[in-house]
N, C-alpha and C positions, 0 to 999 in steps of 0.2 A: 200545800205545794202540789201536793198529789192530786186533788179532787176533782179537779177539772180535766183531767186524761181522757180519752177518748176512746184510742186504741194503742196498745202495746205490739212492741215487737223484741223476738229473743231472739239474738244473731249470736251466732258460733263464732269461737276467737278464731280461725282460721285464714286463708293467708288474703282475705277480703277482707273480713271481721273488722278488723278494725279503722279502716278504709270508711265503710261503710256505717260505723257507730258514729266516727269524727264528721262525717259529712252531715249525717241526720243531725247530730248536736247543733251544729254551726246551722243548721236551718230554724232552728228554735225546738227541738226536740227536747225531753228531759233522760235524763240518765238516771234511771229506779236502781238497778244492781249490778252489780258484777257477780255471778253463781257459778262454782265449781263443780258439776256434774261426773259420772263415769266411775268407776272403780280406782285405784289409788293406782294401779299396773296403767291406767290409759285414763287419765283427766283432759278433763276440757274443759274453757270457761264459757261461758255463756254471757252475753249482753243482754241485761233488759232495760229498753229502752219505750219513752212515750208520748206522744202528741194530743193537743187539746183537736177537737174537731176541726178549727180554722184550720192550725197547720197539717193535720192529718189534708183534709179536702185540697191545699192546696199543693202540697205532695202527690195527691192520686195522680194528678195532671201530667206530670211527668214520670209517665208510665215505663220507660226505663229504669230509671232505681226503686219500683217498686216492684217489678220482675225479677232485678237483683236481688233485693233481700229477698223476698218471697225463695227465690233458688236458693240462696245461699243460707236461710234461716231452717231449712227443712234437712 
């Protein structure tokens, strides 16, 4: 399922997050994990998500939502 990935991305559940996970899904992305990050006072989940090289390249294209996650991944 996995081997063919290309490149990964890890999006914060914040108030895009998940905006942003569901969109990538529905373009044919795969969903690797959900990770709970941060000290137990201040958690956060993390989305890892991933594209085989076709749909990563065809993602680049549409350099808007790769500016977004790019923002909002960091």
């Amino acid at each position: 399922m996995y081997e063919n990935i290309y490149r990964i991305k890890e999006i914060r559940n914040d108030s895009k997050g998940e905006e942003i996970v569901n969109n990538l899904l529905e373009k044919g992305w795969t969903f690797i994990s959900a990770i709970q990050v941060g000290t137990p006072e201040a958690m956060d989940i993390v989305y890892v998500v991933g594209a085989t090289k076709d749909i990563y390249e065809s993602e680049k294209k549409d350099s808007n939502l790769e500016k977004l996650i790019d923002e909002l991944s960091s």
